[in-house]
N, C-alpha and C positions, 0 to 999 in steps of 0.2 A: 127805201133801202139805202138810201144816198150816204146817213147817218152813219151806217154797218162798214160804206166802203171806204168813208174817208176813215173812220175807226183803223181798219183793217190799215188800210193804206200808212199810217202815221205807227204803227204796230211793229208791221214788218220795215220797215226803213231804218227804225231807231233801234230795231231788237231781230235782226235774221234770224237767230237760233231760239227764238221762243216759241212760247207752244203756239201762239197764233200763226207764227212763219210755218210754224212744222203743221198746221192741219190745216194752212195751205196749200203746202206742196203736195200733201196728200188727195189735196181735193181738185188740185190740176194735172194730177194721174189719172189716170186709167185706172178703173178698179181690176184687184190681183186677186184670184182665188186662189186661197192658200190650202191646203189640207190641214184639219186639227193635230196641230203639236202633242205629242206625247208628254213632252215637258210641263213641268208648272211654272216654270220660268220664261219670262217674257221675253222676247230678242232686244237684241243691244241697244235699239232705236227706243222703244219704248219704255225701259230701264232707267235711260238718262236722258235726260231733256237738260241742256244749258240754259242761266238764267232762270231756274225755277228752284228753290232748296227743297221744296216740298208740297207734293201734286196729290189732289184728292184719286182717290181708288176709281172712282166712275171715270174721272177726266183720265185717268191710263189706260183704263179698260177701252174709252170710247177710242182716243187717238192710238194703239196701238194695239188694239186686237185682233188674233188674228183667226179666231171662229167666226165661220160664215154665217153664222147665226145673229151674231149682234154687228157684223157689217155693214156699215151705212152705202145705202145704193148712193155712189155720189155722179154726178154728170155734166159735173166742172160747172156747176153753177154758184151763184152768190148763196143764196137758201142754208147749203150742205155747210157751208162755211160759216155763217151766221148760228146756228145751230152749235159748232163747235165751236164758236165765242160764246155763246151763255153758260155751257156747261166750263170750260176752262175758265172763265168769270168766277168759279166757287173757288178758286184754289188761288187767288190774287188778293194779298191782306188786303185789308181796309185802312184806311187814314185813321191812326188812333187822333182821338180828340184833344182839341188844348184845354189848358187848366180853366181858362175863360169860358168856354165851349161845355164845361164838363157841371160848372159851378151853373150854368143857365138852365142846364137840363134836368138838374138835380132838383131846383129849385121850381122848376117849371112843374116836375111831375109831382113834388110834395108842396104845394103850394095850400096852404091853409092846417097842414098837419103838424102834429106837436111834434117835438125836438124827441118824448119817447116812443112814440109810433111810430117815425122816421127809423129810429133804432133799431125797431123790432124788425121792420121791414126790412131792411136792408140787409141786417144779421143773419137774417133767414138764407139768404142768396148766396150766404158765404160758405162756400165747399173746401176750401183749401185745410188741410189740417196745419199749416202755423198758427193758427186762430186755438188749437189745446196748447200750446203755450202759456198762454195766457187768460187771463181772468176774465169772465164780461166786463166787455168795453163801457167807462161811466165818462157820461156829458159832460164835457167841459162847456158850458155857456159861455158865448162872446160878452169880452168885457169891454168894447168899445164898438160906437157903430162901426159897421164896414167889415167888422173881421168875424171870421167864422168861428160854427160851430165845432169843438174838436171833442173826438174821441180817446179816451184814453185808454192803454190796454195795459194793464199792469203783469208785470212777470210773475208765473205761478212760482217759479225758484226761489226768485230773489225780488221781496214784494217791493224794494225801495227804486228799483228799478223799473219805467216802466217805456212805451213808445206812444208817443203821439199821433194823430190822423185827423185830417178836417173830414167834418162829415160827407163830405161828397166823391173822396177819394174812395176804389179800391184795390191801390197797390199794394203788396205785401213784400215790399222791398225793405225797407226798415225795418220789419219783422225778423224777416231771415237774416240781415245782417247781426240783428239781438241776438238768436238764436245762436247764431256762427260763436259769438263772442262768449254768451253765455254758456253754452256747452261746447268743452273742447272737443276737435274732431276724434272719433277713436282713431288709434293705432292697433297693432294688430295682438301688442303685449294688455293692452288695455281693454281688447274684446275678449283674451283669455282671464282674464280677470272678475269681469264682469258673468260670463260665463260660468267662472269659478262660485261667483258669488251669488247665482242662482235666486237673482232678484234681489237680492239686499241693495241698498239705499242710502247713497250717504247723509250724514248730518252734525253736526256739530256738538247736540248730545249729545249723541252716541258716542260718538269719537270720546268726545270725555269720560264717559261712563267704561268705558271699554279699557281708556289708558290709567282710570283709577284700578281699575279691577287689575288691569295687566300686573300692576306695582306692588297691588294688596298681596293677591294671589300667589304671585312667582318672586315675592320677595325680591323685586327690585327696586333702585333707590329713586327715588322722585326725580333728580337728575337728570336720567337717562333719556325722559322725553326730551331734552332741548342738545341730545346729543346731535353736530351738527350732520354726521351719516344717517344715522336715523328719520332726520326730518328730510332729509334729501333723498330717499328711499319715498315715503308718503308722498311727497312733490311730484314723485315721479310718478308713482300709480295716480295721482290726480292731484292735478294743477293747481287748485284753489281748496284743498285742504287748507284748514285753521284746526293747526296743533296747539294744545294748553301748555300752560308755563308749569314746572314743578312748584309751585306755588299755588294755582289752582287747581294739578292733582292732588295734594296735600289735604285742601280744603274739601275736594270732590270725595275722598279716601274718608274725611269727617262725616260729612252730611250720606253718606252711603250708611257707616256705620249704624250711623243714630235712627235713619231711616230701619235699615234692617236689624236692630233691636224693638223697636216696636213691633215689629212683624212677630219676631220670633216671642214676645210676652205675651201677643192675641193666641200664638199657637198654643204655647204651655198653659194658659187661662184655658184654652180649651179642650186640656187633653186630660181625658178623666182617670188614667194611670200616676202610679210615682213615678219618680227618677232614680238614677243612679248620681254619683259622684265621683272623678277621678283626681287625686289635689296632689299638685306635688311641685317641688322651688325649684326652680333654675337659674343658674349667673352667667351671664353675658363675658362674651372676652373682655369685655372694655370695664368688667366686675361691676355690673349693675344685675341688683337682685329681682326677680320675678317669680309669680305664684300663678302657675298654668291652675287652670281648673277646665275642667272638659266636664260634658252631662250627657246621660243615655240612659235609653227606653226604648221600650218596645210600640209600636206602630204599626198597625194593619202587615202584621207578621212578618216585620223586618225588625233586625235591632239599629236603632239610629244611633247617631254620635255628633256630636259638636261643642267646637273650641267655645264654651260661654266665656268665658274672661281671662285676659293675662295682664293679673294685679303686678303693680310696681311698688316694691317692699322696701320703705326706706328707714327703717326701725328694726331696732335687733329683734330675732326671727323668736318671739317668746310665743307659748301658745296661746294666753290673750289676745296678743298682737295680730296672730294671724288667726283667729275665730273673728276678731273683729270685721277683717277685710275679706272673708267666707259670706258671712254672714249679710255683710254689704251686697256682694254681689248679689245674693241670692234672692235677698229682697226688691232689688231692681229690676229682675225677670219673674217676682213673684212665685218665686220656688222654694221659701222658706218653711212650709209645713207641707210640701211636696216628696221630702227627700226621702228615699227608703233606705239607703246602705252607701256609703262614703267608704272609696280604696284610696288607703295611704300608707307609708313606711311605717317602718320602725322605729321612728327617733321620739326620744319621750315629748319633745313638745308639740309631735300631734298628736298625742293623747291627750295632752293637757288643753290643745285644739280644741277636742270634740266633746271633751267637758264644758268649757267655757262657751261653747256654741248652744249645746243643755243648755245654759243659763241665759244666753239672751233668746232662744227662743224654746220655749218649756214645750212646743212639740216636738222637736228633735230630739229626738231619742240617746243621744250623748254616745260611750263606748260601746254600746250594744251594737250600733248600725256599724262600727269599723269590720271590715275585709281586708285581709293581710294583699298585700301585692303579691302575684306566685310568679312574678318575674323577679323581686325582690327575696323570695323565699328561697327559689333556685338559686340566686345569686348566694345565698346565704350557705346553701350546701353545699355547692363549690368551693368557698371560704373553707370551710369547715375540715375537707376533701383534704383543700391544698394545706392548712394547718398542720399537719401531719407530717407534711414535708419541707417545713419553713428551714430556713437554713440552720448547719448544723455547727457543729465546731470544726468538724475533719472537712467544712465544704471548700472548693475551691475557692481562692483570695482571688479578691478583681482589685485594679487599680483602682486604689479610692479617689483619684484624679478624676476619674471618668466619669464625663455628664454624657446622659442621654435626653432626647428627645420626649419620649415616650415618659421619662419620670416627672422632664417638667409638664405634660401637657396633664396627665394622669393629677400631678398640686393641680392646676386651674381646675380640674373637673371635678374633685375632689371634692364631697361634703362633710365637713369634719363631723357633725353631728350624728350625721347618717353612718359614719365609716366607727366611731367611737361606739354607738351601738351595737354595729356589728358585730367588732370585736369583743365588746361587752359578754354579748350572748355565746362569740365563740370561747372565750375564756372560761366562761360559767360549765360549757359540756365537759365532763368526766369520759377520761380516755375507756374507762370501763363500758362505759354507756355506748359507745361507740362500737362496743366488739368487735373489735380488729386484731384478729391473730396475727401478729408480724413481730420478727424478731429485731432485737435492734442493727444488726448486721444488716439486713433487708431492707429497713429503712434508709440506713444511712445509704446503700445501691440506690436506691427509689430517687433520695433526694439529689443524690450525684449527680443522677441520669436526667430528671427533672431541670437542675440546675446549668447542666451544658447547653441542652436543646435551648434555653431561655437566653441565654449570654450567646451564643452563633447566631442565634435570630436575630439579636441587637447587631450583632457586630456585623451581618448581613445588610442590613435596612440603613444602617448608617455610615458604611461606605462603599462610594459608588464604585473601586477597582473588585472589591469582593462579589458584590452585586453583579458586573458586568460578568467578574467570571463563573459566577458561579450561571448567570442567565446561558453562557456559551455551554459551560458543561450540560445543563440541562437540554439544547438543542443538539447537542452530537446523541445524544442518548435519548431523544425522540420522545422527551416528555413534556406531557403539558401544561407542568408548572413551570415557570422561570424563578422565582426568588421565596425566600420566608416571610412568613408574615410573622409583623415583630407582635408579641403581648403589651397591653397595656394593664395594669393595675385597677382602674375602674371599672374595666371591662370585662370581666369573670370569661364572656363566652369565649375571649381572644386566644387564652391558653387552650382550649378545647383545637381551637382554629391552626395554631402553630405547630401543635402535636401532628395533627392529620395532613398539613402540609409536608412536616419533617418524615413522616413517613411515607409520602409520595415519592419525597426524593432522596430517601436514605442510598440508593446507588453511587450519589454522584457526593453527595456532602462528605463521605470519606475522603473522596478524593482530591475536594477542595480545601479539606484543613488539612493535606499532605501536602500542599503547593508550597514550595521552596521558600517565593516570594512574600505569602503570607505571614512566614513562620520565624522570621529576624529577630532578632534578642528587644529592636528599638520598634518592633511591628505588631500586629495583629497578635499573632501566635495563636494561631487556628490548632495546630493539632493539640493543644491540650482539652479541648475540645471534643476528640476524639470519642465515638460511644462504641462498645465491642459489643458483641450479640445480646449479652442478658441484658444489658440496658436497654436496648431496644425491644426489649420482650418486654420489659416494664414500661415503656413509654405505649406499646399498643394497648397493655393490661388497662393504663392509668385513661389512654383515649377511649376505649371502649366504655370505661365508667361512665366517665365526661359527658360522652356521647349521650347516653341516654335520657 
């Protein structure tokens, strides 16, 4: 026991408050019979011990319990003491080993084993999860004598990245620091994000694929991705974002396209129905000409639709010209003796279209498959409506000085060809054909009444003191229009729209072309403007038409 008592001795000297000093003095006590505590909590003594950070569950139970049941009989001998140094022996680290010490042992217990057997072995032992980080560890063989075998563990993230380890090590210090660096710590904006994102996954792909869609989709300009708030927004939900240049969304917006016309020629190859056709020109503000063409069918009991082409017409709009660029398309999706029935206007050169499309492909059925537009048709009776009351010779004079807004936007929108037609067809109707009992007195009331509500609308929309006031008169009289809506010329439905505004607010528009300040010799001059009851009779007669 001599061993136990110089131990003991050199113990308590160097360390009074350790747990050897403490189940000392325990054991040069007097044993205490205590009653079983009601508490699950240990007393103060036993809680804390100085000089220990952390004491196995047995060695607190043994030195400070205070049931008579697991109470050591002690009787101030060496034994009880010795006894409490084996078990407090578990809870006293061990000497980690040196690298010298570690490489002897390694080698000592794989001694004749291959470099992959070693691997397996080893792997197996490894519990820590930074080890899914990463990829199986592959042999790096020593290329000179003397130096070791290493391991390498490649980043499952970021494969060009990886960390190195000699075979005989197993710290995972280098790991976790990858770890740290490779993925930023969250924030607490960045777990609601994440959260938000209900397992999605970032990637660099995608991102692309997403910021071409964004542009295609929402019609915005390629630009926008290298907006400097923008990418500073992405930075911020994550660090190591790689945003694409508008120059590779551009390219990505290409290679989508072409991808996704293939798709869409496997489907139409497959779909044992016709098609529809819907064709019709549009010009750009910047007067660049385009031939929308849209296609639709029917599909496990839905009717589908999609934008197939938007041709760029750089050649006067004859109907060769554009059966040619029909036709083109139609061929590239493989819908050339597909078609059942093409909706287009009225202008003669798509008739002459749909002839010249007959001839380059002899199954297209030529004028038989045209469908009038009945958004075009409506438009057309509306015309027809308002011809009736085109201005007269008794109508109000306007300053021929006066530009509006609405006349030049109405030129830009304007299709002459289309609009020439029109009128074509409305000239050709016979007032007889029309049966309309009205006298000319009536008319000329109709066209008056017509002709105010259209000119206070303009003069409403185009200045902002008019506007302002007339928005005030609208709010003391508790209505929930504020201003007119001005008509446009290409627009057929806008006049319907102006009528039904102006009769929302026929209480207060008297009152606004009476305003002193409007009504100046060098001003507005709202009250000629003025409408008395039976105009207003005619303007609900003429909305309720419209309406319908």
């Amino acid at each position: 026991m001599a061993p136990v008592h110089s131990t003991l001795k050199r113990a308590r000297d160097s360390s009074p408050d350790s747990v050897i000093s403490y189940a000392t003095r325990r054991a040069d006590s007097p044993p205490v019979k205590k009653a079983r505590s009601s508490s699950p909590e240990l007393d103060a003594d036993a809680v804390h011990i100085p000089g220990i950070s952390s004491v196995d569950d047995d060695v607190v139970s043994v030195a400070a319990s205070t049931d008579a049941e697991t109470e050591v009989e002690v009787d101030g001998g060496v034994e009880a003491v010795a006894k409490r140094v084996q078990q407090a022996a578990v809870s006293i680290p061990r000497r980690n080993l040196t690298a010298a010490e570690k490489r002897k042992k390694f080698d000592d217990n794989y001694a004749g084993v291959s470099d992959e057997d070693r691997l397996k072995d080893v792997a197996s032992k490894w519990t820590s999860d930074v080890y899914k980080h990463f990829k199986a560890p592959i042999i790096q063989p020593a290329r000179h004598d003397g130096k070791r075998v290493m391991y390498r563990f490649i980043c499952r993230k970021y494969p060009s990245k990886s960390v190195l380890r000699a075979d005989y090590e197993d710290s995972t210090g280098n790991m976790h620091r990858h770890i740290a660096a490779c993925t930023p710590q969250k924030t607490a904006e960045s777990e609601a994000i994440t959260a938000y994102g209900a397992g999605s996954q970032y990637s660099y792909g995608r991102m692309r694929y997403l910021s071409a869609m964004w542009c295609a989709r929402r019609h915005r300009p390629y630009l926008v991705v290298e907006d400097p708030e923008f990418r500073q927004m992405l930075k911020m939900l994550y660090g190591r974002v790689e945003i694409p240049t508008r120059m590779t969304v551009s390219r990505d917006v290409q290679f989508i396209l072409g991808d996704s016309k293939k798709r869409v020629v496997v489907h139409f190859k497959n779909l044992p129905g016709r098609v529809h056709l819907c064709i019709d020109g549009w010009t750009s503000p910047n007067i660049l000409a385009f031939l929308g063409i849209t296609v639709h069918w029917h599909e496990e009991g839905k009717i589908r639709h999609i934008i197939l082409d938007f041709v760029r017409l750089t050649n006067a709009h004859t109907g060769k010209y554009l059966a040619e660029k029909v036709v083109k398309c139609l061929k590239e999706f493989g819908l050339e003796e597909k078609v059942f029935a093409v909706t287009v206007d009225n202008t003669e050169n798509n008739t002459t279209m749909l002839k010249e499309m007959h001839e380059l492909v002899p199954e297209f059925r030529g004028e038989c498959v045209r469908v009038r537009c009945f958004g075009h048709v409506l438009n057309l009776v509306v015309k027809a409506v308002l011809s009736l009351l085109a201005k007269g010779a008794n109508d109000i004079d306007e300053e021929k000085d006066e530009a509006h807004e609405d006349d030049a936007e109405a030129a830009a929108e304007a299709d002459e060809a289309r609009e020439a037609a029109d009128q074509a067809l409305i000239d050709a109707l016979d007032d007889d054909e029309l049966q309309v009992a009205v006298t000319p007195e009536d008319l000329q009331q109709a066209r008056n009444a017509l002709h105010k509500i259209l000119q206070l609308s303009r003069k409403v929309w185009n200045s902002p003191p008019i506007r302002s006031e007339l928005t005030n008169l609208a709010a003391e009289a508790e209505l929930d229009s504020e201003v007119l809506i001005r008509a446009v010329k290409t627009r057929w439905n806008t006049v319907t729209e102006v009528l039904e505004r102006a009769l929302e607010m026929r209480d207060v528009l008297g009152e606004l072309c009476d305003k002193a300040q409007f009504n100046k010799r060098s001003g507005a001059r709202l009250r000629r403007y003025l409408l008395v009851d039976e105009e207003w009779e005619i303007l609900e007669q003429l909305w309720r038409l419209l309406h319908l």
